[in-house]
Gaussian input, Z-matrix of N, CA and C with variables (Angstrom, degrees):
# hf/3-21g

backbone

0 1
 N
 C     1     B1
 C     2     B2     1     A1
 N     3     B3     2     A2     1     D1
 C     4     B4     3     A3     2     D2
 C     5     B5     4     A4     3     D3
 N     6     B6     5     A5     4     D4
 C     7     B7     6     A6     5     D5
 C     8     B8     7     A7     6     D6
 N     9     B9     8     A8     7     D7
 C    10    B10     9     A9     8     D8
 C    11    B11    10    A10     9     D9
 N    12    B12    11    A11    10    D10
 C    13    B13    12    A12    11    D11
 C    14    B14    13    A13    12    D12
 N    15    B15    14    A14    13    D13
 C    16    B16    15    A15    14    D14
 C    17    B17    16    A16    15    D15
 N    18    B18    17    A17    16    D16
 C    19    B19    18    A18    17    D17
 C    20    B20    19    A19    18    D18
 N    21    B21    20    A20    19    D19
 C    22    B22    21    A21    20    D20
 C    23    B23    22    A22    21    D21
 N    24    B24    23    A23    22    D22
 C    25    B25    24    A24    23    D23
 C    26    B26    25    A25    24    D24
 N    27    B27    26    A26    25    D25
 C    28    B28    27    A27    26    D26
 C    29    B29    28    A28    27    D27
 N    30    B30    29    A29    28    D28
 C    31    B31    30    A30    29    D29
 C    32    B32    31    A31    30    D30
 N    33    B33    32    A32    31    D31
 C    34    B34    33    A33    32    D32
 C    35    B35    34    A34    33    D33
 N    36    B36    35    A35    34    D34
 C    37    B37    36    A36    35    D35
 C    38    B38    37    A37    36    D36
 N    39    B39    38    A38    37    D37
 C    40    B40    39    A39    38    D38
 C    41    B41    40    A40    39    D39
 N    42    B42    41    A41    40    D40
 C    43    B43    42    A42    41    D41
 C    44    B44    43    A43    42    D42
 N    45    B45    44    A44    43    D43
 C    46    B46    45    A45    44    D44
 C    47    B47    46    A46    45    D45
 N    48    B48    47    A47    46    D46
 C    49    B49    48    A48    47    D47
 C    50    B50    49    A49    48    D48
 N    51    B51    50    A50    49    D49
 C    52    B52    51    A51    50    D50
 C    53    B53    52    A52    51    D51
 N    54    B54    53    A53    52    D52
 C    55    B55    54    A54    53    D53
 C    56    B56    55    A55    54    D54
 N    57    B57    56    A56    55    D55
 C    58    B58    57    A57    56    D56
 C    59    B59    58    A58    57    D57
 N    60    B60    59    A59    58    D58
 C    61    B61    60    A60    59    D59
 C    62    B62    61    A61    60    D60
 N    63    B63    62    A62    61    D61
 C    64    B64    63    A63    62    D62
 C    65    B65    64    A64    63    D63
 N    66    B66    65    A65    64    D64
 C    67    B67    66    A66    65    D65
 C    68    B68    67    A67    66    D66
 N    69    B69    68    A68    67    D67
 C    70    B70    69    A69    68    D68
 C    71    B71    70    A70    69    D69
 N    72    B72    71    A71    70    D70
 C    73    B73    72    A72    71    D71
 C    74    B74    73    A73    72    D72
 N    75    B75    74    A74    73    D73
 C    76    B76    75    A75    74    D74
 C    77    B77    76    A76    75    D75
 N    78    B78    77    A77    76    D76
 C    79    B79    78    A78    77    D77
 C    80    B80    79    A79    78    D78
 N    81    B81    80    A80    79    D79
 C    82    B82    81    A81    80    D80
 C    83    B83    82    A82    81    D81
 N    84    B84    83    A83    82    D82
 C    85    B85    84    A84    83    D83
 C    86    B86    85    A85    84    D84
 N    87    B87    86    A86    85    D85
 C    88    B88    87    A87    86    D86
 C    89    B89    88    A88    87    D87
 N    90    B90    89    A89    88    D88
 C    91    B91    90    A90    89    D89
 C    92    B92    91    A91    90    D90
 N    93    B93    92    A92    91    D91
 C    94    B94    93    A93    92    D92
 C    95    B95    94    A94    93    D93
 N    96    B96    95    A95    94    D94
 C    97    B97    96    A96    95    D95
 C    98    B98    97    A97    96    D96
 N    99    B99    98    A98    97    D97
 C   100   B100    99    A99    98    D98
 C   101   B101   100   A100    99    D99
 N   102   B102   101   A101   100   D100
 C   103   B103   102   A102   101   D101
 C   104   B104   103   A103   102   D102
 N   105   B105   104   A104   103   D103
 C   106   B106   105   A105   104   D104
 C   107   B107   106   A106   105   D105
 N   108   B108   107   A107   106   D106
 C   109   B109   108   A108   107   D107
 C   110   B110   109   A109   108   D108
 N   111   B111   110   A110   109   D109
 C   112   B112   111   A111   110   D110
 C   113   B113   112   A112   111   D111
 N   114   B114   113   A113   112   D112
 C   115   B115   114   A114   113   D113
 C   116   B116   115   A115   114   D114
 N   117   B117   116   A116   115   D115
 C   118   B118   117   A117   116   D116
 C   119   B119   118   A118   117   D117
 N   120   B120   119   A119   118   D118
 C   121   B121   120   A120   119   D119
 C   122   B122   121   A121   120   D120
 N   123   B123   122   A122   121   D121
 C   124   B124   123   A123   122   D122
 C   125   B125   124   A124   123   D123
 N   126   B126   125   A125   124   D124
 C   127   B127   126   A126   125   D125
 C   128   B128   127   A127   126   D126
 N   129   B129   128   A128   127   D127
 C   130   B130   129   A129   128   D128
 C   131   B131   130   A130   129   D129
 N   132   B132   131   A131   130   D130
 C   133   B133   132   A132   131   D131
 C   134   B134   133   A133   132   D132
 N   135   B135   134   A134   133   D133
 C   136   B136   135   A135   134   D134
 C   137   B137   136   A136   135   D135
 N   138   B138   137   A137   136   D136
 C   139   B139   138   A138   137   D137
 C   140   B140   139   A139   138   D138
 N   141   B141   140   A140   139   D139
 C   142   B142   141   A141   140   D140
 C   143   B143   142   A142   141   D141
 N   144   B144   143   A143   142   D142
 C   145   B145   144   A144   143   D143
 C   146   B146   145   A145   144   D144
 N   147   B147   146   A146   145   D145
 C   148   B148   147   A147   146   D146
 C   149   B149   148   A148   147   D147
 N   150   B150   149   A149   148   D148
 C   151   B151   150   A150   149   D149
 C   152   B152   151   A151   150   D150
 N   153   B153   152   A152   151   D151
 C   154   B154   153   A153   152   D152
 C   155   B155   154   A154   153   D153
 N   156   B156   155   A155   154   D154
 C   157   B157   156   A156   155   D155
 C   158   B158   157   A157   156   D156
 N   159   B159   158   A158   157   D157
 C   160   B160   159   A159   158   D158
 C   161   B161   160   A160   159   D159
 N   162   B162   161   A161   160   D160
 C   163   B163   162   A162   161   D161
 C   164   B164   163   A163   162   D162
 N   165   B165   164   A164   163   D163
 C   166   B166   165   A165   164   D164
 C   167   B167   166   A166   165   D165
 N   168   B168   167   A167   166   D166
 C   169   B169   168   A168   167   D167
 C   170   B170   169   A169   168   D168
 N   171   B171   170   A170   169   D169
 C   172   B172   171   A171   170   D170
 C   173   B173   172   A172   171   D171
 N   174   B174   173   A173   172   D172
 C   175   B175   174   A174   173   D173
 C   176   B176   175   A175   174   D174
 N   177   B177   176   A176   175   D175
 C   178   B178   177   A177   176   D176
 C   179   B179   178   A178   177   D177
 N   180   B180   179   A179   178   D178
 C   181   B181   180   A180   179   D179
 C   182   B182   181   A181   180   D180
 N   183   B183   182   A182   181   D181
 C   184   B184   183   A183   182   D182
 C   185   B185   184   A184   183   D183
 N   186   B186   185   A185   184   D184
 C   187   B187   186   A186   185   D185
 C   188   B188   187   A187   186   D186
 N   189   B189   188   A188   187   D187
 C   190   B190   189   A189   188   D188
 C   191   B191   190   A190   189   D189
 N   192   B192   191   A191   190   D190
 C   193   B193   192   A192   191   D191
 C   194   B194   193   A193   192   D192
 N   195   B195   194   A194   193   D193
 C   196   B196   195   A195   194   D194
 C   197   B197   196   A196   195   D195
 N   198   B198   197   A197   196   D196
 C   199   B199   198   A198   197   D197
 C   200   B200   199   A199   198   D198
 N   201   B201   200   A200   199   D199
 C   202   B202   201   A201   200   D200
 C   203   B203   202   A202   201   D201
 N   204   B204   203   A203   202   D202
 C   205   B205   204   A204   203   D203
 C   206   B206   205   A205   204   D204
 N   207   B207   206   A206   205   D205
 C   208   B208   207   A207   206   D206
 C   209   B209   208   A208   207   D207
 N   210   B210   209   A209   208   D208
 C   211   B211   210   A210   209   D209
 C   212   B212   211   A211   210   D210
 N   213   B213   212   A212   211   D211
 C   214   B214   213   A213   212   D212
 C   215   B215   214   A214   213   D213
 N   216   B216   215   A215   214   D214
 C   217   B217   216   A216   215   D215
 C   218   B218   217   A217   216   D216
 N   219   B219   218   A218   217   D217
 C   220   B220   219   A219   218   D218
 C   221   B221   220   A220   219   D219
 N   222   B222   221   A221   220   D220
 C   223   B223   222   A222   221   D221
 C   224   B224   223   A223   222   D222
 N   225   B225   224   A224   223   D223
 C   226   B226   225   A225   224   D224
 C   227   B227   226   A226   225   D225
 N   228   B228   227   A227   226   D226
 C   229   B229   228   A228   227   D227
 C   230   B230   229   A229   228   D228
 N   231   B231   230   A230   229   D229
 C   232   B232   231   A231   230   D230
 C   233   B233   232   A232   231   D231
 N   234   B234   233   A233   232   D232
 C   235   B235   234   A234   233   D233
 C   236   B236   235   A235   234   D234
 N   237   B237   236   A236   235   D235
 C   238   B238   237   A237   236   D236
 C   239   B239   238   A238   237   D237
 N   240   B240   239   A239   238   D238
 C   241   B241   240   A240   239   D239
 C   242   B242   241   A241   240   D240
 N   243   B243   242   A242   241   D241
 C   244   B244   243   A243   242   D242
 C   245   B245   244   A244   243   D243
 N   246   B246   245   A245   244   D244
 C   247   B247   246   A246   245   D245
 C   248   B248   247   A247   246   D246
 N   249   B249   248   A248   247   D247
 C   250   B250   249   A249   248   D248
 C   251   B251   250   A250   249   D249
 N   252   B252   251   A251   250   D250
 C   253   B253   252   A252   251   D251
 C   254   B254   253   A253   252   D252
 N   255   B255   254   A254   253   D253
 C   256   B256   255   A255   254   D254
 C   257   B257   256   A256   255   D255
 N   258   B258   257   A257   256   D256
 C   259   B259   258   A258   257   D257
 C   260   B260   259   A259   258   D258
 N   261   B261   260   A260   259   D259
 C   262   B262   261   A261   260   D260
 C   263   B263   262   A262   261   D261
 N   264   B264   263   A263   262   D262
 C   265   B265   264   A264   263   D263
 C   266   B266   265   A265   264   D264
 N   267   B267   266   A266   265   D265
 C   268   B268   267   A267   266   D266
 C   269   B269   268   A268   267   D267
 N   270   B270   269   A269   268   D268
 C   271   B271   270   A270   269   D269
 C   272   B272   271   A271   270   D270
 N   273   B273   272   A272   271   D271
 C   274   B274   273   A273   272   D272
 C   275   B275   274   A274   273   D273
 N   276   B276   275   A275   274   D274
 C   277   B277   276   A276   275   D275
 C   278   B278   277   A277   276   D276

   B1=1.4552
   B2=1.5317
   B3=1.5423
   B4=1.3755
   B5=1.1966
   B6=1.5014
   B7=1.6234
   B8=1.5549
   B9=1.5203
   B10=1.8310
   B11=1.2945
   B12=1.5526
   B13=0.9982
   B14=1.8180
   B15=1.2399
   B16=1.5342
   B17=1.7842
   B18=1.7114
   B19=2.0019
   B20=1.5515
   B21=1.1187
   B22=1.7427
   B23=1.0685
   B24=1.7802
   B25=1.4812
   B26=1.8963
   B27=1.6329
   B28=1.4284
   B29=1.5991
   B30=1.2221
   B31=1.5323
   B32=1.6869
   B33=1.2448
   B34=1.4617
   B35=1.8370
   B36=1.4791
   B37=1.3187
   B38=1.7493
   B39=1.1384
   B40=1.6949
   B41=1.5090
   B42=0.9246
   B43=1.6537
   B44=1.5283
   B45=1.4007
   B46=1.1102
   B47=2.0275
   B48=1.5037
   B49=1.5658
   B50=1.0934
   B51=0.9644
   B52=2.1016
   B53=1.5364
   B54=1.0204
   B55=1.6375
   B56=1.2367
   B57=1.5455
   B58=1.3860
   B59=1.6863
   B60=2.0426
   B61=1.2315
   B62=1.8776
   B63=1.4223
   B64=2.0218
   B65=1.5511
   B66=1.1705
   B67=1.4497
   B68=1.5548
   B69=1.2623
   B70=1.5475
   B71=1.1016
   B72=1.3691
   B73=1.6888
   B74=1.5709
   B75=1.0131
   B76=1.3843
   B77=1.9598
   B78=0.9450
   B79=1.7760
   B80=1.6401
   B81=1.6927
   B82=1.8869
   B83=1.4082
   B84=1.1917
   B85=1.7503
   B86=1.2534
   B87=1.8510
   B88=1.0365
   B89=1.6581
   B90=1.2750
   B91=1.2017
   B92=1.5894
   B93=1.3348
   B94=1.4383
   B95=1.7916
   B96=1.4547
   B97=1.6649
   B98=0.9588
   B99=1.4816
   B100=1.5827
   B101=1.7608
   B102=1.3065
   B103=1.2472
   B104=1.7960
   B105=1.5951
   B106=1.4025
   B107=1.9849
   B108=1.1418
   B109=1.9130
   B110=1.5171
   B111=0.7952
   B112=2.0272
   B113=1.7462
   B114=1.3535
   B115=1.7322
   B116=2.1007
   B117=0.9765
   B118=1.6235
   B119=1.6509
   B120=1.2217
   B121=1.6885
   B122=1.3513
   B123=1.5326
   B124=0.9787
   B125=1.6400
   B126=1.7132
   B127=1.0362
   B128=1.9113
   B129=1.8717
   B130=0.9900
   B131=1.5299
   B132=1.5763
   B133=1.1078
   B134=1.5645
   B135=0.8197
   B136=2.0577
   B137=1.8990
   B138=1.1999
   B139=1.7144
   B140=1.8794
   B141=1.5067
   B142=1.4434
   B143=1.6104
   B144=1.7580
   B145=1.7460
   B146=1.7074
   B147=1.2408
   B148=1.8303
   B149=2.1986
   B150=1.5341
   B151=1.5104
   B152=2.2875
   B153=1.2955
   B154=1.4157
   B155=1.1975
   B156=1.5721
   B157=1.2703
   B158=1.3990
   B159=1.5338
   B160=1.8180
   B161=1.3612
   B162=1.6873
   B163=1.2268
   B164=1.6226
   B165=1.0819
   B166=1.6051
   B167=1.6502
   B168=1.2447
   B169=1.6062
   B170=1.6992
   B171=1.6016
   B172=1.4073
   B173=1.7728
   B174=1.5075
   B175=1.6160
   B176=1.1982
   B177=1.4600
   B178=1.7449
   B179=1.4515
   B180=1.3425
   B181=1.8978
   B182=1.5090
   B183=1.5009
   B184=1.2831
   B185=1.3774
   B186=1.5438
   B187=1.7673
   B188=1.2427
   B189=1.3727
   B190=1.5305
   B191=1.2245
   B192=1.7667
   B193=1.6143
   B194=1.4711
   B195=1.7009
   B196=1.3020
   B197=1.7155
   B198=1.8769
   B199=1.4448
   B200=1.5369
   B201=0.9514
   B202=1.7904
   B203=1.8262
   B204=1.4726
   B205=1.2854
   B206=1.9420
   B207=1.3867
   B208=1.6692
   B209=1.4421
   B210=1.2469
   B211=1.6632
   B212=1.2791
   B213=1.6403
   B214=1.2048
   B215=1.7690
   B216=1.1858
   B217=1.4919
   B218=1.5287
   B219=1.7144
   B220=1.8000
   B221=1.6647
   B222=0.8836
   B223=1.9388
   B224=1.5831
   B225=1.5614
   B226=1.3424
   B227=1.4544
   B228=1.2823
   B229=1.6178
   B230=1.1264
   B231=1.4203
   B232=0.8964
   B233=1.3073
   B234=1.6753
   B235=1.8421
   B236=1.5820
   B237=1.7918
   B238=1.5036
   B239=1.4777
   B240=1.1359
   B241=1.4983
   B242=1.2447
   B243=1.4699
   B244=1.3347
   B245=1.6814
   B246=1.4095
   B247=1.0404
   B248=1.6696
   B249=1.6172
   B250=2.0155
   B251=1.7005
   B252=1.0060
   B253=1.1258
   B254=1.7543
   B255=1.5394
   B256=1.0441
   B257=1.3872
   B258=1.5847
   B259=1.4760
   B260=1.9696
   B261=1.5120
   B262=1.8806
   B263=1.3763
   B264=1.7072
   B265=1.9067
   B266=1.1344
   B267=1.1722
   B268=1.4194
   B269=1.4994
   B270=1.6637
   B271=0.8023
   B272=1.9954
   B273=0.9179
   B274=1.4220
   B275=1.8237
   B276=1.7706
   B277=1.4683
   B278=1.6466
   A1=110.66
   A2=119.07
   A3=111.36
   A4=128.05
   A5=93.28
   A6=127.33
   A7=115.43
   A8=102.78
   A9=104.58
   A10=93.00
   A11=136.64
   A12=150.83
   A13=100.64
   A14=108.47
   A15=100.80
   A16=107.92
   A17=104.30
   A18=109.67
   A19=96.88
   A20=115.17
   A21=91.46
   A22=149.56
   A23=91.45
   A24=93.82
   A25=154.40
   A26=78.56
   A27=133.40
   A28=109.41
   A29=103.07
   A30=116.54
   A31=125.20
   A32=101.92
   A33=123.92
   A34=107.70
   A35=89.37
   A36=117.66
   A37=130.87
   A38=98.17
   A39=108.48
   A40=110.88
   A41=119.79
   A42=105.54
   A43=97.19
   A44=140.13
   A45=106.02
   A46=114.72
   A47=104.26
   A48=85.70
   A49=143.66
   A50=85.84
   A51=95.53
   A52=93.20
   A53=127.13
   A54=116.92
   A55=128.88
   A56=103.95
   A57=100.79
   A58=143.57
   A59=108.27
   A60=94.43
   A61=92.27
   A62=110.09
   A63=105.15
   A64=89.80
   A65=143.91
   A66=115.00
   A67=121.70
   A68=122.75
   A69=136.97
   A70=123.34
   A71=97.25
   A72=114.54
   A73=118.54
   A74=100.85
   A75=111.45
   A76=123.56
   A77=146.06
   A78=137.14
   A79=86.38
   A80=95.70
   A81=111.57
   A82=98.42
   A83=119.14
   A84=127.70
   A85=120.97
   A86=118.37
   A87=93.48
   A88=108.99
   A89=110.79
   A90=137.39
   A91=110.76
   A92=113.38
   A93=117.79
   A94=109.25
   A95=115.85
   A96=112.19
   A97=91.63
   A98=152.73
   A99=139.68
   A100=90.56
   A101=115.93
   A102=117.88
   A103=121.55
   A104=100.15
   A105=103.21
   A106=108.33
   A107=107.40
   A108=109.18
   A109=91.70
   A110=128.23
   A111=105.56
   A112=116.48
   A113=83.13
   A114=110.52
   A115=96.87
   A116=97.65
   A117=110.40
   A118=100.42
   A119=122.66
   A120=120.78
   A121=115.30
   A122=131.26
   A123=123.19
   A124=123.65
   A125=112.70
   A126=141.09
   A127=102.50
   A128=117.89
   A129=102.08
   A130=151.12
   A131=108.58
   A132=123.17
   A133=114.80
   A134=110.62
   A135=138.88
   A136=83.50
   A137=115.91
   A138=108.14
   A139=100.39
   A140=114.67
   A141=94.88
   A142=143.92
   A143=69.52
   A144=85.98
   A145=121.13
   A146=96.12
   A147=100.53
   A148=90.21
   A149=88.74
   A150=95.58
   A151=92.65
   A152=94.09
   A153=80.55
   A154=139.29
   A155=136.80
   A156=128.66
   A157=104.25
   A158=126.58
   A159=118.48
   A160=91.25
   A161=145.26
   A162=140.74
   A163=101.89
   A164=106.45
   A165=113.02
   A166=118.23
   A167=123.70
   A168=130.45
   A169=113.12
   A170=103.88
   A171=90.78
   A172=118.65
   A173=94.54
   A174=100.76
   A175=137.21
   A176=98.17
   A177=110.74
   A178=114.35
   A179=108.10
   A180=117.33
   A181=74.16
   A182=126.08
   A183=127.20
   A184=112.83
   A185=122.39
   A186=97.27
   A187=115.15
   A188=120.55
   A189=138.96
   A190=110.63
   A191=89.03
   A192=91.38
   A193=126.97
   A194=102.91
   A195=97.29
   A196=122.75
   A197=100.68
   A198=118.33
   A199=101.68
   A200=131.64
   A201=133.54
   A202=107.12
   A203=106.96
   A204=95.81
   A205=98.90
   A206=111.76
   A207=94.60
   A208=108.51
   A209=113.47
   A210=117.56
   A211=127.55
   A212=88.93
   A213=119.74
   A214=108.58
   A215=110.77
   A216=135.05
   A217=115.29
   A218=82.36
   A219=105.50
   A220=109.51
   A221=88.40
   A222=114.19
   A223=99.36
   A224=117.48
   A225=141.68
   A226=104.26
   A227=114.90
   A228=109.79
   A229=114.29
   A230=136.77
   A231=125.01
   A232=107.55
   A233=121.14
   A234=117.45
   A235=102.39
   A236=106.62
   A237=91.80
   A238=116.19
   A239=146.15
   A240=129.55
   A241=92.88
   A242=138.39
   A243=126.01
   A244=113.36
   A245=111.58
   A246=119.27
   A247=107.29
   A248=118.49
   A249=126.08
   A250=98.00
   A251=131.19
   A252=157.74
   A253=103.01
   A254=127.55
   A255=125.61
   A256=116.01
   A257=133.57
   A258=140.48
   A259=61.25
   A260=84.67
   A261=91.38
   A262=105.98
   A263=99.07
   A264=98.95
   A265=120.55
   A266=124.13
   A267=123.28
   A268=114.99
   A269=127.99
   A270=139.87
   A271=124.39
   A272=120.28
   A273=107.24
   A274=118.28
   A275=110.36
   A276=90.01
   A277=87.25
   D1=-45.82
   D2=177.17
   D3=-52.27
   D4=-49.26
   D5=178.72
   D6=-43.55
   D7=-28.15
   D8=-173.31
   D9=-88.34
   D10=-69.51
   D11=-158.56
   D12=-52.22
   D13=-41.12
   D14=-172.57
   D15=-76.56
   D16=-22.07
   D17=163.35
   D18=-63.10
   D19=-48.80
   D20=-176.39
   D21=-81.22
   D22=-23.11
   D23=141.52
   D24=-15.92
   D25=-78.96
   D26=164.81
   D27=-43.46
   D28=-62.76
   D29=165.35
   D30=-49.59
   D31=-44.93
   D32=-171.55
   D33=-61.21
   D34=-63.76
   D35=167.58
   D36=-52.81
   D37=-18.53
   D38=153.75
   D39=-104.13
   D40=-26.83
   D41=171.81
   D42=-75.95
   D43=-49.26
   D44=-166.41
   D45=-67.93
   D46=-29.58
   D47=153.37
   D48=-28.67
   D49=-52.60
   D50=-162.79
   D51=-83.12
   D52=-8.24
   D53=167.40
   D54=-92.88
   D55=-46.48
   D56=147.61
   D57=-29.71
   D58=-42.57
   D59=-165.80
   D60=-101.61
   D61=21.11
   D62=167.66
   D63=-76.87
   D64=-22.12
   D65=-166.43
   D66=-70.86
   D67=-40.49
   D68=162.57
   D69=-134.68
   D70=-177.17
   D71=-177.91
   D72=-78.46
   D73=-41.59
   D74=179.75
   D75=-128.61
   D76=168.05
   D77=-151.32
   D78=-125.14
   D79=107.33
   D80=176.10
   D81=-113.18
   D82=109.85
   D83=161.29
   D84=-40.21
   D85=-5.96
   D86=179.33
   D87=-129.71
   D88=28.68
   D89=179.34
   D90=-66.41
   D91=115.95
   D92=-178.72
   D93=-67.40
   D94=-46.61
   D95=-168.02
   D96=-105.74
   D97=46.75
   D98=114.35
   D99=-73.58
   D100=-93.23
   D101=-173.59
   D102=-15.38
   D103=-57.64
   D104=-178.85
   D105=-61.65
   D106=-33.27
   D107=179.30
   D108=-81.61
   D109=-40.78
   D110=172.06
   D111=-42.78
   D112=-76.17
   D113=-179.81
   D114=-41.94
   D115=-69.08
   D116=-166.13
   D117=-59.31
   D118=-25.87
   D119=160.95
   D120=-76.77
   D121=-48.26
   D122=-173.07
   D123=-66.29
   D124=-42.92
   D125=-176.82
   D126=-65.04
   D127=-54.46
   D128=160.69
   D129=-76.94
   D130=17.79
   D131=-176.98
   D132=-116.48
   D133=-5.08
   D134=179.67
   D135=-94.86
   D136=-71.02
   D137=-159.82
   D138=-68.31
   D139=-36.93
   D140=176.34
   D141=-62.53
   D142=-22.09
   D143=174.87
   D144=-102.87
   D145=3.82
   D146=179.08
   D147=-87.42
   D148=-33.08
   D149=-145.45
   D150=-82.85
   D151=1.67
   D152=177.00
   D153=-96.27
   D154=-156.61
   D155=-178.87
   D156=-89.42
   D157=-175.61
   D158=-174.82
   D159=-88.34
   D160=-25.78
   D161=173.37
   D162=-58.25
   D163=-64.07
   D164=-147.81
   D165=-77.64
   D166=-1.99
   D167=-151.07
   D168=-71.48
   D169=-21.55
   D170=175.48
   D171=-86.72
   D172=-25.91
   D173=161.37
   D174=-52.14
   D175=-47.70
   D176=170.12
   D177=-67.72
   D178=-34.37
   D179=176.37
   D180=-50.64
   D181=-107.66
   D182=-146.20
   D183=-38.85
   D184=-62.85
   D185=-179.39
   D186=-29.15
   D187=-73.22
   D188=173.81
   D189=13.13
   D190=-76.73
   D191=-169.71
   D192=-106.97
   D193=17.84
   D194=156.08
   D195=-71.64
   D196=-40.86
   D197=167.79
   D198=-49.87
   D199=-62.87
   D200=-160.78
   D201=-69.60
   D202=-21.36
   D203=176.95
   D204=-93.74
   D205=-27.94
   D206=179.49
   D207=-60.40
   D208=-33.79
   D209=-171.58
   D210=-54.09
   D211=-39.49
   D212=-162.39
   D213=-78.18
   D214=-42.18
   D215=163.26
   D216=-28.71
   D217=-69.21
   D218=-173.27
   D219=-53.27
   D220=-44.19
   D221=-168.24
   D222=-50.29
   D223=-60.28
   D224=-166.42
   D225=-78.27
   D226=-29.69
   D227=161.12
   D228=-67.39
   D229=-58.24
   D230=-146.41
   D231=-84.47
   D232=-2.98
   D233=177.16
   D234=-99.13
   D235=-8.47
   D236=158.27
   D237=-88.65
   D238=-21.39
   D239=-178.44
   D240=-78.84
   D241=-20.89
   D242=-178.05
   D243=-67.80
   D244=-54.47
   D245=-163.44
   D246=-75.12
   D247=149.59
   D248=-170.85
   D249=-53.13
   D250=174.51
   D251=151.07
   D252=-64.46
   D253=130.12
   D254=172.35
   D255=-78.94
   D256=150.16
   D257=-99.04
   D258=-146.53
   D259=118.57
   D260=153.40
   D261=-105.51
   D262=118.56
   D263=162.68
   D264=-100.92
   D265=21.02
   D266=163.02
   D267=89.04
   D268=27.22
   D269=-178.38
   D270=40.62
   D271=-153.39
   D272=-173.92
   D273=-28.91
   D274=143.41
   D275=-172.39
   D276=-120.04

C-alpha cells in the first residue's frame, strides 16, 4: 500500500516537472504562470486524490494536476500581461 502511493507520488511529481519547465526558456522568480502551474499542479493533485475513489486516487492525483497546473498557468498569465514590465535602474547608483 505505501509502496503504490509513494509510485504516485513519484509519478505526480515528475509530471508536474515537466510542466513546469513548458512555460519558458529560462526560470524568472517573478513569473506569474510558472508559479501559478506549480501551485495549480500541486494543489490539483492533493484535491484529486483526497477527492477520489480507493481504486482510482493515483489517476485522479494526475488528472488533478494536470487540470490545476493548466489553470494554474492561465491564471499566472493573465496577472502577468496585467502587471508593468519591471523598471531596470541600472543596478548600483
Amino acid at each position: 500500500m505505501l509502496r503504490k502511493r509513494l509510485k504516485n507520488l513519484l509519478f505526480s511529481l515528475l509530471a508536474i516537472a515537466s510542466l513546469s519547465a513548458c512555460t519558458n526558456n529560462s526560470a524568472n522568480p517573478n513569473s506569474g504562470a510558472q508559479t501559478g502551474a506549480v501551485v495549480g499542479a500541486l494543489a490539483g493533485s492533493a484535491i484529486g486524490y483526497n477527492n477520489a475513489g480507493h481504486h482510482s486516487r493515483g489517476g485522479s492525483a494526475v488528472v488533478g494536476g494536470l487540470l490545476g497546473a493548466a489553470v494554474g498557468a492561465g491564471v499566472g498569465s493573465a496577472v502577468d500581461s496585467n502587471n508593468p514590465p519591471p523598471v531596470n535602474n541600472g543596478g548600483w547608483q
